[in-house]
PDB file of N, CA, C, O and CB in Angstrom:
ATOM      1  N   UNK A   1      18.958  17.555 -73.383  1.00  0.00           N
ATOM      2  CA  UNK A   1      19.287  18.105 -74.680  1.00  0.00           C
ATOM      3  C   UNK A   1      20.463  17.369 -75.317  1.00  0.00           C
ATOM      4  O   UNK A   1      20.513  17.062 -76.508  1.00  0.00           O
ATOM      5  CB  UNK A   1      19.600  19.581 -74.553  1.00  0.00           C
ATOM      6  N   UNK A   2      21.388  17.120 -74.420  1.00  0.00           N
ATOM      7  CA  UNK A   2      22.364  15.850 -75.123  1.00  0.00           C
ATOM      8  C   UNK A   2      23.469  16.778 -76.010  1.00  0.00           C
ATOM      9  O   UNK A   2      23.963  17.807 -75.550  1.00  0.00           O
ATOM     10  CB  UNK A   2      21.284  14.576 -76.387  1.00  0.00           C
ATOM     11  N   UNK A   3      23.795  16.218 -77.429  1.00  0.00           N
ATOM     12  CA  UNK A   3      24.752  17.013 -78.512  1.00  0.00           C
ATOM     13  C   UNK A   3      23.614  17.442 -79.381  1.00  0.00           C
ATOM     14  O   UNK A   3      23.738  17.392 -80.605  1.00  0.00           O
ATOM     15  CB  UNK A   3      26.043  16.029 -79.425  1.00  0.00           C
ATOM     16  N   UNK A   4      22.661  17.804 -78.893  1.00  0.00           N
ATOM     17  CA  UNK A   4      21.679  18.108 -80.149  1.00  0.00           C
ATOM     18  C   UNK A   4      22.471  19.914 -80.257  1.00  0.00           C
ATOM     19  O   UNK A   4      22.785  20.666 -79.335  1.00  0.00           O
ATOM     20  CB  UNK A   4      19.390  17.945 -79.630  1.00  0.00           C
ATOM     21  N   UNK A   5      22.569  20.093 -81.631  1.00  0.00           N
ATOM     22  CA  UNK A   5      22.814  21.629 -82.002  1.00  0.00           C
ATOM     23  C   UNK A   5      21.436  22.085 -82.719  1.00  0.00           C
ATOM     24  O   UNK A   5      20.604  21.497 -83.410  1.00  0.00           O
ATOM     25  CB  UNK A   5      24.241  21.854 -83.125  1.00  0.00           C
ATOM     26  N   UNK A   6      21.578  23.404 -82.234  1.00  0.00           N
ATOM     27  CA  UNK A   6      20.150  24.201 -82.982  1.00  0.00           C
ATOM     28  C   UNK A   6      21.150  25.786 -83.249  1.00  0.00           C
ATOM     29  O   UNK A   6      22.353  25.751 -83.508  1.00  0.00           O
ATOM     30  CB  UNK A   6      18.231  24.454 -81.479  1.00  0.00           C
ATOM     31  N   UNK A   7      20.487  26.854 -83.139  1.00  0.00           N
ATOM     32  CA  UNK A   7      20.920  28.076 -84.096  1.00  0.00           C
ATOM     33  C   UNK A   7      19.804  29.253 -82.836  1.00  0.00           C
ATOM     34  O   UNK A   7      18.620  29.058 -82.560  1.00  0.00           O
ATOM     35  CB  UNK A   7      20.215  27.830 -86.413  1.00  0.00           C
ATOM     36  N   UNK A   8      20.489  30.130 -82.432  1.00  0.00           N
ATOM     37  CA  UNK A   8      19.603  30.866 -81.379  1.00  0.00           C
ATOM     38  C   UNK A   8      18.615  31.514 -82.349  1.00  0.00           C
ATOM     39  O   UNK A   8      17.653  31.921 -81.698  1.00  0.00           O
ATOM     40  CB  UNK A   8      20.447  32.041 -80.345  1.00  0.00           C
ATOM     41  N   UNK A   9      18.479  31.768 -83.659  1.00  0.00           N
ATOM     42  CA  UNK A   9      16.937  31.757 -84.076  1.00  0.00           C
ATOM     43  C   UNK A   9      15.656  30.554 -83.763  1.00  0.00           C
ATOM     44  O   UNK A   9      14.448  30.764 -83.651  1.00  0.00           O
ATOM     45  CB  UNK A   9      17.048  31.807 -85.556  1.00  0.00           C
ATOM     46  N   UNK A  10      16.182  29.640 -83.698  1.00  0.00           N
ATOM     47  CA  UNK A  10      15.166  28.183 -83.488  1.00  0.00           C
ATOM     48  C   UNK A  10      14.848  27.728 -82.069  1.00  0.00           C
ATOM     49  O   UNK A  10      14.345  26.647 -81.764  1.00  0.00           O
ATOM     50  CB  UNK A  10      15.908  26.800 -84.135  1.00  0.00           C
ATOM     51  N   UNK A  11      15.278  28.878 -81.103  1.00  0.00           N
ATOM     52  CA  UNK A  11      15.084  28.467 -79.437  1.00  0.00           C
ATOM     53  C   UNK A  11      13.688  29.110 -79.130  1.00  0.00           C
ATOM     54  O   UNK A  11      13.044  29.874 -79.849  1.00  0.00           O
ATOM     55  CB  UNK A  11      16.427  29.205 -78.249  1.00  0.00           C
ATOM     56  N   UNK A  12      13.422  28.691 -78.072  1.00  0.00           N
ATOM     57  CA  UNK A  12      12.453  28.919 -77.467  1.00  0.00           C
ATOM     58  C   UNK A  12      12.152  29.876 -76.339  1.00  0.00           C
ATOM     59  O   UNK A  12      13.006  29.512 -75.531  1.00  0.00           O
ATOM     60  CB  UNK A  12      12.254  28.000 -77.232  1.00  0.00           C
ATOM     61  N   UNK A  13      11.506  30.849 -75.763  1.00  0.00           N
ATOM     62  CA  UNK A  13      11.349  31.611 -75.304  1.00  0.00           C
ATOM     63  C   UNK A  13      11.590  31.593 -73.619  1.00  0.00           C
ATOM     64  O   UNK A  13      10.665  30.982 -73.085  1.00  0.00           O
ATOM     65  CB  UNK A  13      10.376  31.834 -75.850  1.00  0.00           C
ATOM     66  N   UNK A  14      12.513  32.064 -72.716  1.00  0.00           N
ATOM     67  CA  UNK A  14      12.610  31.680 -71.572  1.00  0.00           C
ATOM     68  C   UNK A  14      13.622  30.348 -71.035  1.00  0.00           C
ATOM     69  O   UNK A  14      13.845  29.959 -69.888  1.00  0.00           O
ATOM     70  CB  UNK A  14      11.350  31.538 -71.363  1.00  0.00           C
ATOM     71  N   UNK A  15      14.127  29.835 -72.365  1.00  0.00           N
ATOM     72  CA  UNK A  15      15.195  29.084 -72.000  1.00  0.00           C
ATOM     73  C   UNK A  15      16.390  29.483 -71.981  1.00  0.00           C
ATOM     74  O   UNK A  15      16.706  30.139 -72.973  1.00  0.00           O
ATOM     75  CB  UNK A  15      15.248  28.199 -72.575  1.00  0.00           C
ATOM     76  N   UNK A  16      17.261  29.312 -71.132  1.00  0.00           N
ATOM     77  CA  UNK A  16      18.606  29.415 -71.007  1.00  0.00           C
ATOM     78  C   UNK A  16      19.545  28.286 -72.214  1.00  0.00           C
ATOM     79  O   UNK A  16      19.333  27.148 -72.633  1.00  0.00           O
ATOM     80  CB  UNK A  16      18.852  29.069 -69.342  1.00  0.00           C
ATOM     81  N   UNK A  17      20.522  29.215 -72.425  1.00  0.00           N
ATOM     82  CA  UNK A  17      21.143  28.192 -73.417  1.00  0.00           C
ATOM     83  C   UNK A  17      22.718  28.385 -73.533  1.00  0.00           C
ATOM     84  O   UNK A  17      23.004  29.559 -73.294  1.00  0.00           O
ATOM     85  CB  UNK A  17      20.463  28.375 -74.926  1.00  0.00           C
ATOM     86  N   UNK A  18      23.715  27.682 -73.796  1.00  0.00           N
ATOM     87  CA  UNK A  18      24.883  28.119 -73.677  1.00  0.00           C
ATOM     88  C   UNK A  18      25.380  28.539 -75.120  1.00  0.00           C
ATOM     89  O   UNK A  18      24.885  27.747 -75.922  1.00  0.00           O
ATOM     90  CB  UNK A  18      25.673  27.125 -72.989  1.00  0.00           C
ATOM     91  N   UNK A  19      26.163  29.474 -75.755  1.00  0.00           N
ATOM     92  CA  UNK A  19      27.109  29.265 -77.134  1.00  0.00           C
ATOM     93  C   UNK A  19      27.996  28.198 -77.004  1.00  0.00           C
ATOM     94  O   UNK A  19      28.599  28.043 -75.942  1.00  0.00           O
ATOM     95  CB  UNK A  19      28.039  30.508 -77.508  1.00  0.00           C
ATOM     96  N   UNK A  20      28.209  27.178 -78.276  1.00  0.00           N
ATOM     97  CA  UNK A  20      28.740  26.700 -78.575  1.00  0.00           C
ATOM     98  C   UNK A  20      29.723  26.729 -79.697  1.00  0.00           C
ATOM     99  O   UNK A  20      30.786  26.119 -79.587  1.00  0.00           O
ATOM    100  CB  UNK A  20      28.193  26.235 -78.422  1.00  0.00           C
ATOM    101  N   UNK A  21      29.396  27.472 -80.876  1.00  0.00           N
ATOM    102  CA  UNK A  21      30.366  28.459 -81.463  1.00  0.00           C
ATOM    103  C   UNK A  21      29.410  29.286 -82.179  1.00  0.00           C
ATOM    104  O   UNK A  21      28.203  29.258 -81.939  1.00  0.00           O
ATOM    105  CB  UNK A  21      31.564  27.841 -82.426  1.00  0.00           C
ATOM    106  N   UNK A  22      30.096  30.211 -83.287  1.00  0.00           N
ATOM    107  CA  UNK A  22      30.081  31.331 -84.015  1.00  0.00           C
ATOM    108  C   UNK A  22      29.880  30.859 -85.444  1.00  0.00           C
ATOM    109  O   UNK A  22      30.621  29.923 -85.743  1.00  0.00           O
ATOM    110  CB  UNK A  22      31.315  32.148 -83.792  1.00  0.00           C
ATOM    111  N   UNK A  23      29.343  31.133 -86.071  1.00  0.00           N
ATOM    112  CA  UNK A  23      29.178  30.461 -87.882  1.00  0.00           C
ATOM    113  C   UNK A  23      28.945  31.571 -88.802  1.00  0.00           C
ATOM    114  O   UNK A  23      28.185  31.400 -89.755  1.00  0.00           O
ATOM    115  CB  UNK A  23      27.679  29.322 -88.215  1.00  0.00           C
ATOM    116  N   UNK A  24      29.634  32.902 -88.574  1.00  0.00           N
ATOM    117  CA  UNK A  24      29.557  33.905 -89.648  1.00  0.00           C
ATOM    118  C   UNK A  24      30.434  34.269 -90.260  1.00  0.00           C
ATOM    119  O   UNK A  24      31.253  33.392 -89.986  1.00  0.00           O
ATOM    120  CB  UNK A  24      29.170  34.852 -89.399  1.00  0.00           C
ATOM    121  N   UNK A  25      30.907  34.905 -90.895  1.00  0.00           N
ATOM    122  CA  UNK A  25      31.994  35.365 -91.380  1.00  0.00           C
ATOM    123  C   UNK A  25      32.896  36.090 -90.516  1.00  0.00           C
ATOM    124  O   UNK A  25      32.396  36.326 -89.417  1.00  0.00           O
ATOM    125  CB  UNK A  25      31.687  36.035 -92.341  1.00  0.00           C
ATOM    126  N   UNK A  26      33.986  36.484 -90.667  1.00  0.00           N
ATOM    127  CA  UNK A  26      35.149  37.079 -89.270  1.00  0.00           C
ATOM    128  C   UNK A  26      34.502  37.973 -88.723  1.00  0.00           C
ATOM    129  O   UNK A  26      34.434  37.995 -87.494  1.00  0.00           O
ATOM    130  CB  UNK A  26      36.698  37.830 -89.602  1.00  0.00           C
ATOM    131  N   UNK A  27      33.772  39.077 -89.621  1.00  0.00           N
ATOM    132  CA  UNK A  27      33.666  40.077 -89.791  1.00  0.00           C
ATOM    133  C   UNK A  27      32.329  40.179 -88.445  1.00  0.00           C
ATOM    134  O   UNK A  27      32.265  40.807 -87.388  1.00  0.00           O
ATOM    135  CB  UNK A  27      33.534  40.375 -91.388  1.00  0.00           C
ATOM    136  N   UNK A  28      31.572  39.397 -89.019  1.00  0.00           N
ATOM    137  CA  UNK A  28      30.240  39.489 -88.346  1.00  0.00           C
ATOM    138  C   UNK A  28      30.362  38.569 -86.671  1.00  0.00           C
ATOM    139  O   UNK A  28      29.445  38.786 -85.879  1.00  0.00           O
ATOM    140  CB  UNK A  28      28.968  38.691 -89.578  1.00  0.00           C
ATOM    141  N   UNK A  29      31.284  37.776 -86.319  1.00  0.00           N
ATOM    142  CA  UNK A  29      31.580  36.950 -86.024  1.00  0.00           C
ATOM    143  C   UNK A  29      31.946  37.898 -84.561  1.00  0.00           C
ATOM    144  O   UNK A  29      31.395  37.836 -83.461  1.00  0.00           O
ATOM    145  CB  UNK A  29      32.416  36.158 -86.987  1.00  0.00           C
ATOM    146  N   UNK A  30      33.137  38.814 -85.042  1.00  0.00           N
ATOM    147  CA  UNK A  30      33.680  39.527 -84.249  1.00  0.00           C
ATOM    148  C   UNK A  30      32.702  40.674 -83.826  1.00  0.00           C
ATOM    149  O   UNK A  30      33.076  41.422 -82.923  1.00  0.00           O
ATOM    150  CB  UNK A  30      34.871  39.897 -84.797  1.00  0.00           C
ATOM    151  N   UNK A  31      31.666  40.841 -84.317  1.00  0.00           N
ATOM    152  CA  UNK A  31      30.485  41.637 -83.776  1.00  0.00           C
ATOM    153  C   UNK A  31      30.023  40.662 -82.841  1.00  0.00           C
ATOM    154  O   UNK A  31      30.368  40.879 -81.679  1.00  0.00           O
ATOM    155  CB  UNK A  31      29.323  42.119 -84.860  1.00  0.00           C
ATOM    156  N   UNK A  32      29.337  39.651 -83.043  1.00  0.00           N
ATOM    157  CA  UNK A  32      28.807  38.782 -81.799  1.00  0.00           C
ATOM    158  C   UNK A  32      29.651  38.635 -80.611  1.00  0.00           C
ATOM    159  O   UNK A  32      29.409  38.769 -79.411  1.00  0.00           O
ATOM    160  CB  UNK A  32      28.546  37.389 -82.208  1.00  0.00           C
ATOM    161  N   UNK A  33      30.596  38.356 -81.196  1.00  0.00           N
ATOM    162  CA  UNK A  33      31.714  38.741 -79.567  1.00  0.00           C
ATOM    163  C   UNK A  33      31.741  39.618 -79.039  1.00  0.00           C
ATOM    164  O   UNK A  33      31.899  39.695 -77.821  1.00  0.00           O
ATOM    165  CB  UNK A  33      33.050  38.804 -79.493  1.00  0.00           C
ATOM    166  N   UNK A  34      31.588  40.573 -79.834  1.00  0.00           N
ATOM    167  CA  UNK A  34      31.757  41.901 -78.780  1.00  0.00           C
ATOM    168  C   UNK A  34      30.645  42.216 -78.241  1.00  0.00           C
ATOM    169  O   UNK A  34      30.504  43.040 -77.338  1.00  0.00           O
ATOM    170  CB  UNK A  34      32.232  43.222 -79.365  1.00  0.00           C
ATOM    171  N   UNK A  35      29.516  41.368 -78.936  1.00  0.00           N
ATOM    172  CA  UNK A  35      28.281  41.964 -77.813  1.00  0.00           C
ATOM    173  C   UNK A  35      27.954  40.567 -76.670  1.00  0.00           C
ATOM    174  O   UNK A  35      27.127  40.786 -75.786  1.00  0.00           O
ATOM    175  CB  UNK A  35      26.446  42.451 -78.912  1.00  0.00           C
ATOM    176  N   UNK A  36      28.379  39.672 -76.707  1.00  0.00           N
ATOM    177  CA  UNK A  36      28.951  39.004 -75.761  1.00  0.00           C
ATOM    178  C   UNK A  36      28.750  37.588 -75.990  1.00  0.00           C
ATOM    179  O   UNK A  36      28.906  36.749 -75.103  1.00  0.00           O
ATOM    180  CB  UNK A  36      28.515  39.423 -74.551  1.00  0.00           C
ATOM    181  N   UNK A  37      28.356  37.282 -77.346  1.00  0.00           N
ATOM    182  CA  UNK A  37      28.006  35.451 -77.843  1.00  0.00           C
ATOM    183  C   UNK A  37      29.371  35.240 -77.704  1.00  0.00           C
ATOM    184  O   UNK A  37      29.866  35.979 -78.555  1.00  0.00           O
ATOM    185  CB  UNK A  37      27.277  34.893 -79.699  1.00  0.00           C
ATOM    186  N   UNK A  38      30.427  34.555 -77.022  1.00  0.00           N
ATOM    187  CA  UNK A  38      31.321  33.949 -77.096  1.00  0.00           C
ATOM    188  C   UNK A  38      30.852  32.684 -76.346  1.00  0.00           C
ATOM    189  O   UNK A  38      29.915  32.585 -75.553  1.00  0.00           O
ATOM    190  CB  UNK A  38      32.401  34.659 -76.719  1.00  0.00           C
ATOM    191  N   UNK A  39      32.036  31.385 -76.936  1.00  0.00           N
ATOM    192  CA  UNK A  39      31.766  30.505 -76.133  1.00  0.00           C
ATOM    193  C   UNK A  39      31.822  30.079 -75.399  1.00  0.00           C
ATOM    194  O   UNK A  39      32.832  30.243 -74.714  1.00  0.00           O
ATOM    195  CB  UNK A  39      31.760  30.093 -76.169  1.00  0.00           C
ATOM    196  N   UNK A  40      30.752  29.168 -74.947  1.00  0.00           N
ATOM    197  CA  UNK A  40      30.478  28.872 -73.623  1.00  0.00           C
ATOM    198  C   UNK A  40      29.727  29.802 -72.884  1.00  0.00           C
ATOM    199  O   UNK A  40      29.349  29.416 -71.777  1.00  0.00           O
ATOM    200  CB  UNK A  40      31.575  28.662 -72.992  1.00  0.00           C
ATOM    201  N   UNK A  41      29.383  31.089 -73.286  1.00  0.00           N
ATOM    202  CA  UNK A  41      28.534  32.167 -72.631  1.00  0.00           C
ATOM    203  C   UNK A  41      27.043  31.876 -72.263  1.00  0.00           C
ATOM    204  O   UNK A  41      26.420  31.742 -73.316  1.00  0.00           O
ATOM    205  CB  UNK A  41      28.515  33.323 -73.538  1.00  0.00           C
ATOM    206  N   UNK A  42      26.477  31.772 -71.503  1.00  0.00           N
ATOM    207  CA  UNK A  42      25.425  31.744 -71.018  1.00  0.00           C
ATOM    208  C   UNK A  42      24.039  32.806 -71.465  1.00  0.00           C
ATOM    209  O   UNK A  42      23.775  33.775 -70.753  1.00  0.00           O
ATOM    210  CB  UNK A  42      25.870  31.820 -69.827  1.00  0.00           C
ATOM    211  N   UNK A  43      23.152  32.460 -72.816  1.00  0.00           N
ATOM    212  CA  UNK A  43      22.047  32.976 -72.827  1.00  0.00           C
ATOM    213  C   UNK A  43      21.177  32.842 -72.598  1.00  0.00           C
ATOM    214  O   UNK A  43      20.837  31.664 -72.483  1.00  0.00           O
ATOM    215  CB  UNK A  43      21.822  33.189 -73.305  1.00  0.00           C
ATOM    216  N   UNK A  44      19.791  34.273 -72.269  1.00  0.00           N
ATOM    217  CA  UNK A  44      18.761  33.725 -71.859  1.00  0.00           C
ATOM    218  C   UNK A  44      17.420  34.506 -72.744  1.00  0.00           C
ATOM    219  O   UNK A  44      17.059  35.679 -72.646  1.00  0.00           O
ATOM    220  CB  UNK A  44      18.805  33.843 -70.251  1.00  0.00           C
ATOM    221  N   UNK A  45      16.895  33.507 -73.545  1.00  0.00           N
ATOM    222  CA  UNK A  45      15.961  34.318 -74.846  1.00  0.00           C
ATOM    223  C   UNK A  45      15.159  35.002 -73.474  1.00  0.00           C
ATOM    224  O   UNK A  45      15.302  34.559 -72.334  1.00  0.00           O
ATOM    225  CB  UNK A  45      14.697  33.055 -76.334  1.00  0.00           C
ATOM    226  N   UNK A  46      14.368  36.066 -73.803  1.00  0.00           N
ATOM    227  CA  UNK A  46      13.902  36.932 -72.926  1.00  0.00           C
ATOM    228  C   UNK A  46      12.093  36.965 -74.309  1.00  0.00           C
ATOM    229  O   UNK A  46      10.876  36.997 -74.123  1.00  0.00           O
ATOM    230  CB  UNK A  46      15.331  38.705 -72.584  1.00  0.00           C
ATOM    231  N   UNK A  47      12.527  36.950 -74.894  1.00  0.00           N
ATOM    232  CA  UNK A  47      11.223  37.636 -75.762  1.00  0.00           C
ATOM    233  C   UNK A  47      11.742  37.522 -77.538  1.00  0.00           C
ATOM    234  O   UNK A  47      12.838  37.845 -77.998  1.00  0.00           O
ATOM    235  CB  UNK A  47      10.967  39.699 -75.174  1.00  0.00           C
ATOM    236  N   UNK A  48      10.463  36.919 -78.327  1.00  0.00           N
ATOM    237  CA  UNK A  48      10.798  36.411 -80.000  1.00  0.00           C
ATOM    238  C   UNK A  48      10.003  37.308 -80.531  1.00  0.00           C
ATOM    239  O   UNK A  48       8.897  37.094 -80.033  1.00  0.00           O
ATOM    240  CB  UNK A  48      10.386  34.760 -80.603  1.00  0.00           C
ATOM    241  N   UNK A  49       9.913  38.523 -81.532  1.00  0.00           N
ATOM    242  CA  UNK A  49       9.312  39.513 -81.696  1.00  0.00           C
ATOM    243  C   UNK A  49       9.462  39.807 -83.269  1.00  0.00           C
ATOM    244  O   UNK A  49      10.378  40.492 -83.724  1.00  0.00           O
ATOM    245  CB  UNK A  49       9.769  40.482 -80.748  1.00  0.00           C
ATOM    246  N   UNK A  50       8.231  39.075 -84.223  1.00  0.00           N
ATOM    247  CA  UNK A  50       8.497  39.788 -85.475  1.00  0.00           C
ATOM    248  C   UNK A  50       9.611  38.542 -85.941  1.00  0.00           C
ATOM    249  O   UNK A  50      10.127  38.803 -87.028  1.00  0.00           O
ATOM    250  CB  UNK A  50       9.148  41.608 -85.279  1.00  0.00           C
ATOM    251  N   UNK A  51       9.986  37.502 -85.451  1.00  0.00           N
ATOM    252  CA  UNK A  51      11.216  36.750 -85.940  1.00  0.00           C
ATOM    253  C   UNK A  51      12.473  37.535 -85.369  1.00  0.00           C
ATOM    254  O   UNK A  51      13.546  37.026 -85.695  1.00  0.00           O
ATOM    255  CB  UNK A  51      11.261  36.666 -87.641  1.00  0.00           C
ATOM    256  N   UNK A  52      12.550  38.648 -84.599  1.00  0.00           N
ATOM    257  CA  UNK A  52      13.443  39.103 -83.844  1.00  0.00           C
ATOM    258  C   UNK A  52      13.945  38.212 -82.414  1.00  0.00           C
ATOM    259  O   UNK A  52      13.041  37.594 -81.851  1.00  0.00           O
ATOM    260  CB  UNK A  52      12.906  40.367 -83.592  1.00  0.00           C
ATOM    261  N   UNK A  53      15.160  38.135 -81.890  1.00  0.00           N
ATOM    262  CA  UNK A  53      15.254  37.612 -80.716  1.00  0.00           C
ATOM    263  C   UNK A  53      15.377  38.293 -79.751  1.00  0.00           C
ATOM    264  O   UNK A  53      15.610  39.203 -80.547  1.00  0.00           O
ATOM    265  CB  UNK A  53      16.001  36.916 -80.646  1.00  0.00           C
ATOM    266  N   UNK A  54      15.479  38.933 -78.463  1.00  0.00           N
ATOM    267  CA  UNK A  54      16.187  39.442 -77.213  1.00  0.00           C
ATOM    268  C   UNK A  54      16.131  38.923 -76.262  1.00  0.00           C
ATOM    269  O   UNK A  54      15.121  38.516 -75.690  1.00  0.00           O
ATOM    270  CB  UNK A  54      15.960  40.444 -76.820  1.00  0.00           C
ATOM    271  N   UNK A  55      17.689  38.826 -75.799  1.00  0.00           N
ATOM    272  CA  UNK A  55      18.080  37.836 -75.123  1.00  0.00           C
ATOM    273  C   UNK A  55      18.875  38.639 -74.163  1.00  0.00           C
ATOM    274  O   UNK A  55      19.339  39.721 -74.523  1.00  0.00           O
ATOM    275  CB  UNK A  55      18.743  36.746 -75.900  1.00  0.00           C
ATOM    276  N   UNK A  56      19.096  38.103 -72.755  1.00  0.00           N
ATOM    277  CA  UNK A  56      20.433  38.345 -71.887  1.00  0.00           C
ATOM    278  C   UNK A  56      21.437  37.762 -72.130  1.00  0.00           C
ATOM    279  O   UNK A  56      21.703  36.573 -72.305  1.00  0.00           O
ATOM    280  CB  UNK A  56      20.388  38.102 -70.667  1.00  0.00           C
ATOM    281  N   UNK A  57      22.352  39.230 -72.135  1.00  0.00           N
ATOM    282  CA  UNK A  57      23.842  37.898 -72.175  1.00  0.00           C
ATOM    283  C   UNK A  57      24.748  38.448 -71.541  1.00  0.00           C
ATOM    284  O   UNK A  57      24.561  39.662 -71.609  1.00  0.00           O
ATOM    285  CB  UNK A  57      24.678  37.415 -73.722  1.00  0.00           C
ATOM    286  N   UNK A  58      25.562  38.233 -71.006  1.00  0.00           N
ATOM    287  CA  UNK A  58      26.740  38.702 -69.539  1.00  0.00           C
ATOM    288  C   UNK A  58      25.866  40.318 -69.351  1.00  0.00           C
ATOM    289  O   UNK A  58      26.332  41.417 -69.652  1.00  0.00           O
ATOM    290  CB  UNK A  58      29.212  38.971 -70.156  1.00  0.00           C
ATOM    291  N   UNK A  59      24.908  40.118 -68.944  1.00  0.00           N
ATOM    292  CA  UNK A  59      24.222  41.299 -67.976  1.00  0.00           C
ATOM    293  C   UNK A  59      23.437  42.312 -68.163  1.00  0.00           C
ATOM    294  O   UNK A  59      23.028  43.161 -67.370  1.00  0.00           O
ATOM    295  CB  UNK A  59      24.957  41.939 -67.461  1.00  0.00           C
ATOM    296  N   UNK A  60      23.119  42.045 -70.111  1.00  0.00           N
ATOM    297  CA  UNK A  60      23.002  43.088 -70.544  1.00  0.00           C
ATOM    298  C   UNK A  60      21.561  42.420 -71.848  1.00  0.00           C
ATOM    299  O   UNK A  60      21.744  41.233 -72.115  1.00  0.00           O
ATOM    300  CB  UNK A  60      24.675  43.767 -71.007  1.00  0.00           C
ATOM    301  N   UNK A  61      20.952  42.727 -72.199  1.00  0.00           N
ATOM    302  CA  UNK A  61      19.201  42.636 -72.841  1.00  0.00           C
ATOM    303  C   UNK A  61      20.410  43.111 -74.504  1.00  0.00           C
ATOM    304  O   UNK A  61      21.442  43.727 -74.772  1.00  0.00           O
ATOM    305  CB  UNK A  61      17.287  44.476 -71.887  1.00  0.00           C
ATOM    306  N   UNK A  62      19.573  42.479 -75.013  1.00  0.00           N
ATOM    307  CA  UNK A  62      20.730  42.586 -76.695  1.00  0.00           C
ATOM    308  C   UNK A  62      19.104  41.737 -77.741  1.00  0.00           C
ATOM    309  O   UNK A  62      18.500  40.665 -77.701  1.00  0.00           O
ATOM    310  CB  UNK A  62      23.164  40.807 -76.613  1.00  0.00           C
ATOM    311  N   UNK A  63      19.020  43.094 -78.590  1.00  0.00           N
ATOM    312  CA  UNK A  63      17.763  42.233 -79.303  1.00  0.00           C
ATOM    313  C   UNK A  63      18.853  42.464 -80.902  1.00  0.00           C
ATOM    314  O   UNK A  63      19.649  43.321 -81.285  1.00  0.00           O
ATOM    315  CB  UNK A  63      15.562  43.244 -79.220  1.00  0.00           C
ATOM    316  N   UNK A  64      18.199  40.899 -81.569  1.00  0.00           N
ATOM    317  CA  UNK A  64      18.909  40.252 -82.909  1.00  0.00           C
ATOM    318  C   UNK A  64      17.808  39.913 -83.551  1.00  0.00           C
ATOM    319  O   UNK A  64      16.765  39.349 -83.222  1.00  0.00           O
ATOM    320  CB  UNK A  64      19.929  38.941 -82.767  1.00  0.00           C
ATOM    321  N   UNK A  65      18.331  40.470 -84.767  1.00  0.00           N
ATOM    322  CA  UNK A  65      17.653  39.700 -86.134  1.00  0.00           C
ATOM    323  C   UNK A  65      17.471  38.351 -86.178  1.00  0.00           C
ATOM    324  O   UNK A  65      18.020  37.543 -85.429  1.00  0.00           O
ATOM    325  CB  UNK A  65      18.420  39.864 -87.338  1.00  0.00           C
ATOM    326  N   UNK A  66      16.704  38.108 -87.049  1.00  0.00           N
ATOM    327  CA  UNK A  66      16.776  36.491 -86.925  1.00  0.00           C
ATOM    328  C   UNK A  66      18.133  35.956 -87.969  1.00  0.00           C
ATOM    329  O   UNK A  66      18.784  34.940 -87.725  1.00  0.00           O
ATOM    330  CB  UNK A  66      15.060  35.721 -87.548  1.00  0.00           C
ATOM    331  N   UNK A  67      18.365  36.795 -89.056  1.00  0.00           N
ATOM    332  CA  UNK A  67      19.401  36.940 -89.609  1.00  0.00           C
ATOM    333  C   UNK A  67      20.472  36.224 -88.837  1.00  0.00           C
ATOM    334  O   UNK A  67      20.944  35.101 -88.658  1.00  0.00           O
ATOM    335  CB  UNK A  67      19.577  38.222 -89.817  1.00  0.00           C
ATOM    336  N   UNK A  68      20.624  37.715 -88.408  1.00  0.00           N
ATOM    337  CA  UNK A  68      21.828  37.344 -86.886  1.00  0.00           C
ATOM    338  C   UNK A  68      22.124  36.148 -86.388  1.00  0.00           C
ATOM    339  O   UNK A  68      23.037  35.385 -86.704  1.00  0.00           O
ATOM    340  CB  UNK A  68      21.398  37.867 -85.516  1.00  0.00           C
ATOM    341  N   UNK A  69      21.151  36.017 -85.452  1.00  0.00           N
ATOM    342  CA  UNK A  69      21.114  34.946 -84.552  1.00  0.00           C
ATOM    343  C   UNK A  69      20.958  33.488 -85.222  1.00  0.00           C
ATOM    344  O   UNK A  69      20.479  32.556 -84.575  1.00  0.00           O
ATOM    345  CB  UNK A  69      19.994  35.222 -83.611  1.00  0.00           C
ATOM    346  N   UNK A  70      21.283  33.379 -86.225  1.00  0.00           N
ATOM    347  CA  UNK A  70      21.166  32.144 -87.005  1.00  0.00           C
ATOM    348  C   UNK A  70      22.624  31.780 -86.713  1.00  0.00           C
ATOM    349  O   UNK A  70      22.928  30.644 -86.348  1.00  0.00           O
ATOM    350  CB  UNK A  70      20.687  32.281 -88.681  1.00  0.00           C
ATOM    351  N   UNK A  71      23.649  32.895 -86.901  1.00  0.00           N
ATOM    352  CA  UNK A  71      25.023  32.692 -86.761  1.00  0.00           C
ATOM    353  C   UNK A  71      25.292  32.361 -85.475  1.00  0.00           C
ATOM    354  O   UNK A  71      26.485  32.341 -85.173  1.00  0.00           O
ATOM    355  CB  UNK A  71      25.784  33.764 -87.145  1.00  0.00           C
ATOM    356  N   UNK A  72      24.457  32.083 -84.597  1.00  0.00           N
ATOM    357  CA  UNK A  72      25.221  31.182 -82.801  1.00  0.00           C
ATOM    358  C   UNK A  72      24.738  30.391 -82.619  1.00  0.00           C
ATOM    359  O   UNK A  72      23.618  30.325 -82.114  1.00  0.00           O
ATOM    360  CB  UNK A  72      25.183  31.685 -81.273  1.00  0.00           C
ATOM    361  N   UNK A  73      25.513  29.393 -83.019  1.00  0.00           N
ATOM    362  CA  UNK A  73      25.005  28.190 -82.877  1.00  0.00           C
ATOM    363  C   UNK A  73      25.257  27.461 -80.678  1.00  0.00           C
ATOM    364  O   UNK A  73      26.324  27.461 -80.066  1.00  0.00           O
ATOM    365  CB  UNK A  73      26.060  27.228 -84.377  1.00  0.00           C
ATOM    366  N   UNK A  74      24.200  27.098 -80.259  1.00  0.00           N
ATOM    367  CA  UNK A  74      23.732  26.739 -79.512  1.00  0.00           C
ATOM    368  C   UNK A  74      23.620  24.815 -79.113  1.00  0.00           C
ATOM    369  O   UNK A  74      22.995  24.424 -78.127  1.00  0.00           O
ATOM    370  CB  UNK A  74      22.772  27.516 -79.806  1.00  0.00           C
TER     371      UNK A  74
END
């Protein structure tokens, strides 16, 4: 994969992927953190539903808009 950047809406199903940063506003930004996109965190898409994502992330199944998940960049 190299420096290629993508957006956890544009991943693929069953891959693991790390955050590399955050691209929303503070506001929304500080929501992804708290549900655990920080960087360097380790995700794992689980299932793409409707343009929805759900993914694992530090231990826990977390389903996102595609909205959303446009803001972690990967």
């Amino acid at each position: 994969m190299g420096d290629e950047v993508m957006v956890l809406s544009e991943v693929k199903k069953n891959g693991v992927y790390h955050v590399k940063h955050l691209d929303g506003s503070d506001d929304l930004n500080r929501h992804l953190e708290n549900l655990g996109f920080v960087p360097g965190e380790s995700v794992t898409v689980v299932s793409r539903i409707a343009g929805n994502v759900i993914v694992n992330v530090k231990g826990s199944r977390v389903a996102l808009s595609s909205e959303l998940a446009r803001n972690i960049v990967i």
